[in-house]
VMD Tcl script that draws the C-alpha trace (Angstrom):
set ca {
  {0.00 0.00 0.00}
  {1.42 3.50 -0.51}
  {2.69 5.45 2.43}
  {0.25 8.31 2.50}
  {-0.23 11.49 4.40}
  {-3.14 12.72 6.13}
  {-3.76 16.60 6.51}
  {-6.07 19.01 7.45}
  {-7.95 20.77 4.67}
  {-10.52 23.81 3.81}
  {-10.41 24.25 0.33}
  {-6.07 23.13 -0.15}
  {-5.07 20.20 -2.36}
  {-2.00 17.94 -1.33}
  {0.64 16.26 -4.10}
  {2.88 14.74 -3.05}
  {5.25 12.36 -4.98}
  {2.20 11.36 -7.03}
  {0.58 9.95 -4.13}
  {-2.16 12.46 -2.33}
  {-4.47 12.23 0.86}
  {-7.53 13.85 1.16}
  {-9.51 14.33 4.08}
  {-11.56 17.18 4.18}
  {-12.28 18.34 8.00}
  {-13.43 22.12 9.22}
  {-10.64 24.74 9.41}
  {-8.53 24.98 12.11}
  {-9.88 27.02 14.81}
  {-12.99 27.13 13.03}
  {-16.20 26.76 15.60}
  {-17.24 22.64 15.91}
  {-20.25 23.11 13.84}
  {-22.25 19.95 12.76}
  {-20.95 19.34 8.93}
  {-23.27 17.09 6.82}
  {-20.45 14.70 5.58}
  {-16.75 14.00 5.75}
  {-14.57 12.26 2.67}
  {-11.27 10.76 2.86}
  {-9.93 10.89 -0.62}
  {-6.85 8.97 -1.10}
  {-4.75 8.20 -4.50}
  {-3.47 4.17 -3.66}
  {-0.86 3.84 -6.24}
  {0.17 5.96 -9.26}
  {2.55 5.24 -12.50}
  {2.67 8.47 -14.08}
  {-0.17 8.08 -16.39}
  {-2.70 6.68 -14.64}
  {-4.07 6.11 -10.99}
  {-6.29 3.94 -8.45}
  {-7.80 6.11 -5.50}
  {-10.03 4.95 -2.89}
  {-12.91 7.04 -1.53}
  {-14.49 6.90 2.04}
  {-17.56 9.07 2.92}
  {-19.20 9.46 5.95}
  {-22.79 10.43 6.62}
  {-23.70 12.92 9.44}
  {-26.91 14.05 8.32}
  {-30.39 11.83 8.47}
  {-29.91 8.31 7.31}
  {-29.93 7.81 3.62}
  {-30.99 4.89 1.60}
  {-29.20 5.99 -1.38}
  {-26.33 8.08 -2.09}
  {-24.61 10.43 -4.54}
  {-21.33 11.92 -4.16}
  {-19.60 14.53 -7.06}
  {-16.46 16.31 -7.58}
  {-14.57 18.14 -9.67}
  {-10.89 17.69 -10.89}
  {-9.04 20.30 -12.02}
  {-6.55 18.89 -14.50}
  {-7.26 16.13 -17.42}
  {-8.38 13.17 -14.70}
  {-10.52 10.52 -16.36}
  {-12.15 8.14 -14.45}
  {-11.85 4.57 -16.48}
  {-13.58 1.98 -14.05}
  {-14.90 1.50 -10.45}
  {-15.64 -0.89 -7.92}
  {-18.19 -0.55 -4.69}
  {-19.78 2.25 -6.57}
  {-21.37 3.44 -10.05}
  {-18.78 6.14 -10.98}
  {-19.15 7.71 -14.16}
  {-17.54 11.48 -15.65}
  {-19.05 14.56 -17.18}
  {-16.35 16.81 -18.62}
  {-14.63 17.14 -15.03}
  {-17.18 16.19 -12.72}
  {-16.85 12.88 -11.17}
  {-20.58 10.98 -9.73}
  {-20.49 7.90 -7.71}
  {-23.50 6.56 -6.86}
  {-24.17 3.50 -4.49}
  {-24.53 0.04 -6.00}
  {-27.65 -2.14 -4.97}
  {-25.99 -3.67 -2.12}
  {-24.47 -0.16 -0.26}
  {-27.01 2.43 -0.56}
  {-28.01 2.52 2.79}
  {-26.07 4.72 4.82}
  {-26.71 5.93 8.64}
  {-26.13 8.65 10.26}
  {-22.34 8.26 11.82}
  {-22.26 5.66 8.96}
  {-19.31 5.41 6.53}
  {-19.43 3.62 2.94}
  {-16.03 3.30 0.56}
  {-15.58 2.61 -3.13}
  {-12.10 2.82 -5.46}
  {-11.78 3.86 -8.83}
  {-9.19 3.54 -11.30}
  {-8.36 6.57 -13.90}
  {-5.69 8.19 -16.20}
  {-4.32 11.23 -16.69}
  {-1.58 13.29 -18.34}
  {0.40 16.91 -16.39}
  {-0.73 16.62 -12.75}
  {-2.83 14.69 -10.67}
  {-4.38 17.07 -7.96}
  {-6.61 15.60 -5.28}
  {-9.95 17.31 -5.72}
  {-10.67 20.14 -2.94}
  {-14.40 19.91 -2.59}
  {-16.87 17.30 -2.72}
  {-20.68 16.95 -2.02}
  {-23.16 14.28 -1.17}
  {-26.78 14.59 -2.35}
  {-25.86 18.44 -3.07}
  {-24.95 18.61 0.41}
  {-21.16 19.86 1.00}
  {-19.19 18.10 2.96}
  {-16.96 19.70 5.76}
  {-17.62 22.99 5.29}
  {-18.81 24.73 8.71}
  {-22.45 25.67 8.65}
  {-22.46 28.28 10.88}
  {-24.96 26.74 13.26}
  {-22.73 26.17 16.18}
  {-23.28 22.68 16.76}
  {-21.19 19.46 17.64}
  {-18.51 18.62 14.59}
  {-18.24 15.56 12.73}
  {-15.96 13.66 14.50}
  {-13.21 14.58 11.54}
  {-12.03 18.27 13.31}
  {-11.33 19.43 16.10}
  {-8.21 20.43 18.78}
  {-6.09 17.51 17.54}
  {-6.11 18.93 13.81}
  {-5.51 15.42 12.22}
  {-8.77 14.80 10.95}
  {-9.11 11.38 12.24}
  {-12.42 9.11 12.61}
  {-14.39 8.18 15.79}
  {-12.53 5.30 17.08}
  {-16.05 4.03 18.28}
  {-17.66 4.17 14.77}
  {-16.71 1.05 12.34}
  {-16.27 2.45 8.94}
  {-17.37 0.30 6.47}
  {-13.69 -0.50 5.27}
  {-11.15 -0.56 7.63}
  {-8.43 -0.45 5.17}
  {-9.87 2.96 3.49}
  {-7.80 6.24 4.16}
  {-5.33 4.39 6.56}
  {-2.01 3.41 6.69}
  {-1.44 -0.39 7.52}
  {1.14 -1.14 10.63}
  {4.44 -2.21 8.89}
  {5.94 -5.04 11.76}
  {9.50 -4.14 12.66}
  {10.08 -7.16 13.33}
  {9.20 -8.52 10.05}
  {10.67 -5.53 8.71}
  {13.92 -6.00 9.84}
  {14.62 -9.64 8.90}
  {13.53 -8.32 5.17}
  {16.20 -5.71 5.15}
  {18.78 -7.57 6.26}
  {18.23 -9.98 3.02}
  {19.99 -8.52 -0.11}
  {17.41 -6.51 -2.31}
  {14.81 -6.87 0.75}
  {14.91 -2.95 1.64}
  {12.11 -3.26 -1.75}
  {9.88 -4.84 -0.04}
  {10.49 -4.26 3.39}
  {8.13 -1.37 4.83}
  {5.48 -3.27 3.61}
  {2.56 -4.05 6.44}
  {2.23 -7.49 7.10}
  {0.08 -10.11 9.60}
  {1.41 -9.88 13.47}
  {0.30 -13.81 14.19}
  {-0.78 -14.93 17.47}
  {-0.02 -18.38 17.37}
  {0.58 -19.14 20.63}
  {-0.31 -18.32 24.35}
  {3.39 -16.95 24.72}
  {2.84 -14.91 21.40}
  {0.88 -12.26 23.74}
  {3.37 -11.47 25.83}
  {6.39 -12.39 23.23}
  {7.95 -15.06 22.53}
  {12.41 -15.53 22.97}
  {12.42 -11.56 23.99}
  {10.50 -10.84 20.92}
  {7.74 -8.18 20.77}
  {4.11 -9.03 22.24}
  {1.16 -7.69 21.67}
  {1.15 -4.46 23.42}
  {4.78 -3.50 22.24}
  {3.08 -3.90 18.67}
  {-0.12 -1.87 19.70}
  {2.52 0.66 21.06}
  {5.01 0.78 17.80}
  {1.61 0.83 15.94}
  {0.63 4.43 17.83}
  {3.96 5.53 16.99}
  {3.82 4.99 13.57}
  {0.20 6.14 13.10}
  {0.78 9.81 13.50}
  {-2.01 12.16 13.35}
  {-3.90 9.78 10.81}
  {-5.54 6.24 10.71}
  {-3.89 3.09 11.45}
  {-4.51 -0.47 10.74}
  {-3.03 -3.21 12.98}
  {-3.40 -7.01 11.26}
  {-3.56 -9.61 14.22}
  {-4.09 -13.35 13.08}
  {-5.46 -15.18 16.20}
  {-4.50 -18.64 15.80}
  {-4.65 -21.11 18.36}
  {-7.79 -23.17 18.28}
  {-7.95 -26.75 20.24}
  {-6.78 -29.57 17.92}
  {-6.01 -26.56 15.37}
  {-5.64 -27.64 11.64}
  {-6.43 -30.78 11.66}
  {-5.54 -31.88 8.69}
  {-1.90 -30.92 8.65}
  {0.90 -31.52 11.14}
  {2.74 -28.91 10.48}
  {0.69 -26.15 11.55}
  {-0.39 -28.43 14.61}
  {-0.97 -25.76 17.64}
  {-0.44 -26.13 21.71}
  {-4.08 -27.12 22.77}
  {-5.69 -30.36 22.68}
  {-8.95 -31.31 21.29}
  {-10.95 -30.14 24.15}
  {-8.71 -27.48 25.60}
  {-11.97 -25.16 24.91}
  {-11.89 -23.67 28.23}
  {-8.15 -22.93 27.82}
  {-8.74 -21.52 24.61}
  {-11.36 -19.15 25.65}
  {-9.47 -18.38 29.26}
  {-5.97 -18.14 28.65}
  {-5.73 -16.81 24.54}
  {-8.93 -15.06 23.82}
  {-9.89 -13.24 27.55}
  {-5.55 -11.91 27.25}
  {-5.86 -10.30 23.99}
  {-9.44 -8.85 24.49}
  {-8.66 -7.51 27.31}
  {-4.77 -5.76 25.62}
  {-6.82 -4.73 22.34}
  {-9.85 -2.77 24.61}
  {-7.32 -0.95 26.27}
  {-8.40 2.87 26.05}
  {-4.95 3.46 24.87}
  {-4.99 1.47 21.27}
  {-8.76 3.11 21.27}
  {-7.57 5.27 17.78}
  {-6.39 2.52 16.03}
  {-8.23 -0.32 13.24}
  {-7.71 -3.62 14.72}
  {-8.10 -6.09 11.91}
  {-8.49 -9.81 13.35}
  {-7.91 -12.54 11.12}
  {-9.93 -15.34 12.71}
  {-8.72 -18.91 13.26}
  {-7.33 -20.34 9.37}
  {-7.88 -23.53 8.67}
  {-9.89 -24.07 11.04}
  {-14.01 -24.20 10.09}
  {-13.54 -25.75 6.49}
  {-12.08 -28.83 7.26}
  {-14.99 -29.90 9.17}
  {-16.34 -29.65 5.71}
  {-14.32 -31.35 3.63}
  {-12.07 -32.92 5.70}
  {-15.05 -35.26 7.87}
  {-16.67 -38.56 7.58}
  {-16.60 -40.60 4.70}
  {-14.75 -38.08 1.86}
  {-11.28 -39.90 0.79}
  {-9.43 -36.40 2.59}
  {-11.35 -37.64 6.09}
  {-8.69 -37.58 8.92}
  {-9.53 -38.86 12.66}
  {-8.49 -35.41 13.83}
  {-10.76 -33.46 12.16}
  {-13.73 -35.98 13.12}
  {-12.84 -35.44 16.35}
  {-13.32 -31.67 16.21}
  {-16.34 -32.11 14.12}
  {-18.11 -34.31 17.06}
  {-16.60 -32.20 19.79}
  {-18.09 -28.69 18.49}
  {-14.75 -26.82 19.93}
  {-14.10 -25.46 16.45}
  {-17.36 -23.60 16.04}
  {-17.53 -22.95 19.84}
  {-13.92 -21.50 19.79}
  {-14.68 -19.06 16.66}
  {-17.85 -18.33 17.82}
  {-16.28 -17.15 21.30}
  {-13.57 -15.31 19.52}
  {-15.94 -13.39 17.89}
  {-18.18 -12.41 20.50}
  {-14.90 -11.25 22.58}
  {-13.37 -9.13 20.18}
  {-16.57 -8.14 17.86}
  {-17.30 -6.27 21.25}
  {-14.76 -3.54 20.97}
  {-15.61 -1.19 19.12}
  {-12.33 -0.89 16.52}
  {-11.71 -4.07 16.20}
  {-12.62 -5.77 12.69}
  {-13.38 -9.44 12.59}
  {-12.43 -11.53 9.00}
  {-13.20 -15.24 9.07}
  {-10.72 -17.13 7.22}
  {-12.37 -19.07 4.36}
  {-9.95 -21.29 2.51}
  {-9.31 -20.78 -0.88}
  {-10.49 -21.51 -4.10}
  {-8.58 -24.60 -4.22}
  {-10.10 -25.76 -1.23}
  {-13.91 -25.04 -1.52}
  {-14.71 -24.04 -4.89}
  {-16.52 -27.19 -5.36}
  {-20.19 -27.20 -5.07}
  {-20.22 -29.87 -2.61}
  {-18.01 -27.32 -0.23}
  {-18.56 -23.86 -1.27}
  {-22.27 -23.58 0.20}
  {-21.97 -25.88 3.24}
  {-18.99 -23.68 4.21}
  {-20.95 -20.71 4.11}
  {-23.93 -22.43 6.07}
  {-21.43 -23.43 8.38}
  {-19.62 -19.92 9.09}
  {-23.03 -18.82 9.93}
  {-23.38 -21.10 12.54}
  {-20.28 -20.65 14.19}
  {-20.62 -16.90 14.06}
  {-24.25 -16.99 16.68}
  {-22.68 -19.49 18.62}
  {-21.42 -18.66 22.55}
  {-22.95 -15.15 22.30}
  {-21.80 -14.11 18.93}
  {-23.62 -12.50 15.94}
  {-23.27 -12.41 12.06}
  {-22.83 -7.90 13.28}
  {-19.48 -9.21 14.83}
  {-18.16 -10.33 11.11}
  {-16.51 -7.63 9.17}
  {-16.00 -10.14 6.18}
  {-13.75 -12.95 5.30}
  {-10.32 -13.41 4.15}
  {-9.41 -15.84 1.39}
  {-5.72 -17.34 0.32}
  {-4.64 -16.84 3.66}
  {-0.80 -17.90 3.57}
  {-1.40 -20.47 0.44}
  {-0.73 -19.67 -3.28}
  {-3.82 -19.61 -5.08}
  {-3.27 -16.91 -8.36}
  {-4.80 -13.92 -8.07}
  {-6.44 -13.72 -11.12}
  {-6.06 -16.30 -14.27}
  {-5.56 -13.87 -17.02}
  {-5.29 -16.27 -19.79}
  {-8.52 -18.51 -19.21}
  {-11.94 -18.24 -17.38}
  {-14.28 -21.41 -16.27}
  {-16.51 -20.30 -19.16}
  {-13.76 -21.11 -21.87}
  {-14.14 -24.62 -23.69}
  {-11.73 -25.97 -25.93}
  {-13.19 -28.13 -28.71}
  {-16.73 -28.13 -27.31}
  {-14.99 -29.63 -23.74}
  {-15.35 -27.00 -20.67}
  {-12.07 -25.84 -18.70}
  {-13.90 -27.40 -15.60}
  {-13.83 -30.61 -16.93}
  {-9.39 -29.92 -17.50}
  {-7.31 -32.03 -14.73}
  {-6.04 -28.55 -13.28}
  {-9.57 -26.80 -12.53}
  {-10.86 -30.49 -12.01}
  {-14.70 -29.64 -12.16}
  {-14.12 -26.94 -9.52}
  {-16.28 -23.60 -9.70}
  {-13.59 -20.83 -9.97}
  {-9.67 -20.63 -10.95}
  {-8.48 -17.92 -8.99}
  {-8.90 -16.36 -5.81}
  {-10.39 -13.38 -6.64}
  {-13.61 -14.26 -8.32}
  {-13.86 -17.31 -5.40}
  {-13.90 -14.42 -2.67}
  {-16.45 -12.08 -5.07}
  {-18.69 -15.40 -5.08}
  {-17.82 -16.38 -1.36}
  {-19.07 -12.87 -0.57}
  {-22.51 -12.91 -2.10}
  {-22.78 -16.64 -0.81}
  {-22.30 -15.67 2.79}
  {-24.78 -13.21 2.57}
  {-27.11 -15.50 1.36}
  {-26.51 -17.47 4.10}
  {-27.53 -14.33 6.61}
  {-24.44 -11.97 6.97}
  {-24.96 -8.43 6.42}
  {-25.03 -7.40 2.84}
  {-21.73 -4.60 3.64}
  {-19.00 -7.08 4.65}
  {-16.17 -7.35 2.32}
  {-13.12 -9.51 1.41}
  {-9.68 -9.93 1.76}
  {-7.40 -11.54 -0.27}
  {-3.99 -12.56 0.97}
  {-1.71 -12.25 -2.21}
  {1.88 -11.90 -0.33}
  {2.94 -15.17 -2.29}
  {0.81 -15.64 -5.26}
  {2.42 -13.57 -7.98}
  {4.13 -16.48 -9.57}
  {6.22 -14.09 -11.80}
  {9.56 -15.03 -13.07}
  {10.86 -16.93 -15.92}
  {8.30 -19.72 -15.80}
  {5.12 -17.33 -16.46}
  {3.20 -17.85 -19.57}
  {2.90 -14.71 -21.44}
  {-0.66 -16.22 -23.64}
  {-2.84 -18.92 -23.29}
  {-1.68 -22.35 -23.98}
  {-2.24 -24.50 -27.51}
  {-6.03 -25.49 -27.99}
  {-4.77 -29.49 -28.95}
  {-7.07 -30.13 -25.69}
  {-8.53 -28.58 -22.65}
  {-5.70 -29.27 -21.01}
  {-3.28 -28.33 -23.13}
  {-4.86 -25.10 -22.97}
  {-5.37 -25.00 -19.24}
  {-1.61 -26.33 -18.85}
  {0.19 -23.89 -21.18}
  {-1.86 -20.51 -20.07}
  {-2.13 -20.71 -16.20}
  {-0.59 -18.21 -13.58}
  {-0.61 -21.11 -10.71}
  {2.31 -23.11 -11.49}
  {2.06 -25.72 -8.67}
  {2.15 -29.29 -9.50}
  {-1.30 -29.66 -7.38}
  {-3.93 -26.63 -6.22}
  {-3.92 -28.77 -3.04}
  {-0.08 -28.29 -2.26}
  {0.31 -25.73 0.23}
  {3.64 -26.02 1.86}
  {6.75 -23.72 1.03}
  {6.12 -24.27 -2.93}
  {8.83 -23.71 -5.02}
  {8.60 -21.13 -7.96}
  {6.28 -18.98 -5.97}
  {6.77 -15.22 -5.27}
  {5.37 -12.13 -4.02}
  {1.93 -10.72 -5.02}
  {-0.06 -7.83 -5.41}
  {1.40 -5.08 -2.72}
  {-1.27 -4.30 -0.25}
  {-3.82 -1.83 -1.09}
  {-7.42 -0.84 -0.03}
  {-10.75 -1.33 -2.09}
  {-8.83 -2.85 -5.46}
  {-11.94 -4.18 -6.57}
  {-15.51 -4.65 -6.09}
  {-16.38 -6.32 -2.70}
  {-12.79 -6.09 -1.63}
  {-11.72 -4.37 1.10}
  {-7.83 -5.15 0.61}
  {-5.08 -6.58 -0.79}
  {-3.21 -7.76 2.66}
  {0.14 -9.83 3.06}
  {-1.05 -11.15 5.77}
  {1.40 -14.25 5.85}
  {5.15 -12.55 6.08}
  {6.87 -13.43 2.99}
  {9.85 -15.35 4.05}
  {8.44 -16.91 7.10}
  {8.24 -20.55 6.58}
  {4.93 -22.79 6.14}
  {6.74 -25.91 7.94}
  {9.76 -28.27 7.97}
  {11.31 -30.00 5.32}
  {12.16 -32.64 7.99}
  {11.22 -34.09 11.34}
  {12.53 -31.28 13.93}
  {12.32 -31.56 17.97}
  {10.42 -28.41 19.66}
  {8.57 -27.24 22.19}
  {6.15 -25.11 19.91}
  {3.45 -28.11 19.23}
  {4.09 -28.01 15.56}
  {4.63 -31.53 14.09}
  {6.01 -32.65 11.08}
  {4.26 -33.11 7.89}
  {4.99 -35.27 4.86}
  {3.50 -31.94 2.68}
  {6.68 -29.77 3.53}
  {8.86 -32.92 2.28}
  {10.68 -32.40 -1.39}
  {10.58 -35.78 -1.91}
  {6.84 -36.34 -0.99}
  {4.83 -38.10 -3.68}
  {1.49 -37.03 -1.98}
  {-2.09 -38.17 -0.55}
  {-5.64 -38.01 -1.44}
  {-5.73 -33.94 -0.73}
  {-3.05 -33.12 -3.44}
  {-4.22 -36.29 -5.97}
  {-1.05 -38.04 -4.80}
  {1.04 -35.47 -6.23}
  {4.67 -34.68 -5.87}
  {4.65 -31.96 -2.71}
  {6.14 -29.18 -4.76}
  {7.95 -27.91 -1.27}
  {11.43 -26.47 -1.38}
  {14.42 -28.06 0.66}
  {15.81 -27.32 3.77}
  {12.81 -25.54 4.95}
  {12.30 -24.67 9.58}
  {9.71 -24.95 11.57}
  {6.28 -23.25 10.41}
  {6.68 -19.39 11.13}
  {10.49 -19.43 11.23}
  {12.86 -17.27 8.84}
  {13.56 -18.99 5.89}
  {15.75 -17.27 3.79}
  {15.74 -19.15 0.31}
  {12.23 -18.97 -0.05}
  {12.31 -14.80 0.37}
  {14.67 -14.60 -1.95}
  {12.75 -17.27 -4.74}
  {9.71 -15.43 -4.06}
  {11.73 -11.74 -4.62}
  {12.69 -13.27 -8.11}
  {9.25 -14.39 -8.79}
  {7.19 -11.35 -8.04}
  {4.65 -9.82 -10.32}
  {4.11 -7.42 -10.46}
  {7.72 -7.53 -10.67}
  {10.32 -5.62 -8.32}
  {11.89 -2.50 -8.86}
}
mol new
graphics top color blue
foreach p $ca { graphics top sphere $p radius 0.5 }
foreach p [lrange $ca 0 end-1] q [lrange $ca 1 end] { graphics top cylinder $p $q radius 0.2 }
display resetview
């Protein structure tokens, strides 16, 4: 995500580097008069010629049930596409209007969309903007309360105690130092190192720190520091279930099968009670909620070939669904935290027999042990795995001598082939299943660029579906179902906010570089066991179609440093490094 600045405006534009912040508040010193609306305009990425920006708009007038917001731009901006709202250009006035889904809008509520657009001389942020004719942060000389946005600590920042409808929106993302540092200190990582990645609490001892490394708090505390007078996102994955993944050893956690009341006492209580802290009050707390957890009672149960005793056992015993459910309820109760349910990947549970029960099942979990579906934010897909992004050179709705690309070995009768149409159908699926029509999506794309040498530039030769399947596709694992340190991988879309429609970000939320298991058998006191997945010389099980692993050598333990693979996936990014 671009490092962006936030600043106080009246009617002033900021450029900066080709990257500009918007977020129109009252002038200083200007009485706290109620203002109608508030926008946080902010330019994501630009490359000289062309843009993406993300919008965020917040309504403090009656409650609305549809929307319209308009600006002007001053120099040769054209808008070329949108997502999250119908944006379309008159000479150089800009309209976004809500899409079916967002058009309600409270009062204290906040709603987001992004835009893509070119350009040519300079890119000015626009200085005014105005919703339903209404303008927005402009003092209306009535003397009452302000919008939240002004005030004596002239940064312009939002209500803590309001959720805006994207978290990532007109915020800067907590880059771990941590993290940070071990990417520096590999040659050509300063590129990619002040990028804002996952803080994962894996552990019980991951609260406080684990080997005199930072805890929670000191993360909460470098997070304030690094915030400044604008908004911050945190990323927290809480990972610890009882009996957690139970289909794979290698992410194996400390608590037993029905360690429930551990779970709930000694990891969940700890960190609620840290992240409602009065202190961390100003910043976005983004929770990540328990991967690989909920969809292998789905497809991982009972008679299906990928059945393990494990996951029966957390099936019968209800602690997965209990567990998420509590985690919810715990941290969906303070008020800037954001909670995403981890939901696979395409990979996993694009197959009808998966992709509906998972959503059925989600729902379940979140209104159990005093949760509700208002404590989910959204979901997060691809979370640490390597689905591609986005299949550029064939869609499921391409056939190849009258034979379907679902019926190819690769796609193998499965509904999607990348991650993010999966998570634009996962979203509309959940809220079929009763979630609230605003949630939105994350993708994880810190390893799923798969640039390099090996990427096909076209689609492959139409001899047979899967020749054509085979030649064109971005996903060069041997299996979709291999998962563990795979060779040829590397880095993925940076981070960004609102890329597309229904997503709220782009996140790295696995650290590139840290390591998805061991390539052998290796003696600790973490709970992580080994698995045959992480082994080179593998030649697979019923999960990967008794493939060949596709794991690199010489790989630690599951969250350790692991050097060769940040460097493989450095070579491999697309878009590619600079």
């Amino acid at each position: 995500m671009s490092r962006t600045r936030t600043a106080l405006f009246a009617a002033l534009a900021l450029v900066a580097g080709g990257t500009g912040t918007a977020l129109m508040a009252p002038t200083a010193g200007a009485a706290t008069a109620a203002v109608p609306c508030s926008v946080d305009y902010q330019i994501q990425n630009d490359w000289g010629s062309g843009f993406t920006a993300s919008v965020t708009v917040k309504n403090n007038s009656a409650a609305k049930t549809s929307w319209s917001l308009k600006w002007s731009y001053a120099g040769s901006q054209k808008v070329t596409s949108g997502w999250n709202a119908k944006v379309s250009q008159s000479g150089s006035t800009v309209t976004a209007a809500n899409e079916s889904y967002n058009g309600t809008l409270a009062t204290g509520g906040s709603t987001s969309f992004g835009f893509q657009g070119t350009y040519s001389g300079s890119n000015a942020v626009p200085t005014s903007f105005t919703l339903d004719g209404a303008t927005c942060n402009v003092d209306d000389g009535s003397g009452g309360g302000d919008d939240g946005g002004g005030g004596d600590d002239g940064g312009g920042t939002t209500d803590p105690s309001d959720r805006v409808d994207n978290p990532y929106a007109g915020a800067k993302v907590y880059v771990n130092p941590e993290w940070s540092a071990l990417a520096a200190a590999e040659p050509g990582g300063d590129r990619v190192a002040d990028e804002p990645t996952g803080v994962w609490l894996d552990r019980i001892a991951a609260i406080d720190g684990v080997n005199g490394g930072m805890g929670l708090r000191d993360h909460l505390d470098a997070a304030l520091e690094q915030k400044g007078s604008g908004e911050e996102v945190v990323q927290l994955v809480v990972y610890d279930l009882p009996g957690r993944d139970c289909s794979a050893l290698a992410s194996n956690g400390e608590l037993g099968p029905d360690d429930i009341d551990k779970y709930k006492s000694d990891f969940i209580d700890p960190i609620a009670d840290i992240l409602s802290d009065a202190k961390y009050a100003s910043l976005r707390i983004v929770a990540t909620i328990e991967i690989d957890s909920l969809p292998n009672l789905v497809t991982n149960t009972g008679s299906k070939a990928t059945a393990t005793p494990q996951c029966d056992t957390m099936k019968a015993n209800g602690n997965y669904v209990k567990g998420v459910g509590y985690a919810l309820a715990q941290l969906g109760a303070i008020p800037n935290v954001y909670n995403y349910v981890d939901a696979g990947h395409h990979g996993w549970l694009g197959w009808d027999d998966n992709f509906g029960p998972t959503a059925q099942l989600f729902a379940q979990a979140a209104t159990s042990e005093g949760a509700s579906v208002d404590d989910v934010q959204g979901f997060i897909t691809n979370t640490a795995n390597y689905s591609a992004l986005k299949e550029e050179n064939f869609t499921i709705d391409d056939t190849v001598n009258g034979t379907s690309v679902r019926q190819s070995k690769w796609v193998d009768w499965n509904r999607y082939v990348d991650e993010l149409s999966y998570a634009q159908a996962f979203r509309e699926e959940a809220i079929s299943a009763g979630f609230n029509s605003d949630i939105g999506m994350l993708i994880d794309t810190s390893r799923n660029g798969w640039g390099g040498s090996q990427r096909p530039t076209g689609p492959g030769a139409k001899t047979s579906v899967d020749t054509y399947v085979e030649g064109g596709r971005i996903d060069r694992r041997i299996h979709v179902g291999n998962w563990c340190n795979q060779s040829g991988a590397g880095l993925g879309e940076r981070p960004q906010a609102a890329p597309e429609a229904g997503i709220d970000a782009y996140v790295w939320m696995k650290p590139p570089g840290e390591s998805d298991g061991a390539s052998q058998a290796v003696d600790n006191d973490e709970g992580k066991g080994f698995d045959r997945m992480c082994d080179p010389t593998y030649t697979g099980n019923a999960r990967n179609g008794n493939s060949m692993s596709g794991a690199l050598p010489d790989a630690p333990l599951s969250g350790h440093w692991f050097s060769a693979q940040f460097q493989e996936l450095m070579k491999n990014a697309s878009p590619p490094l600079s």
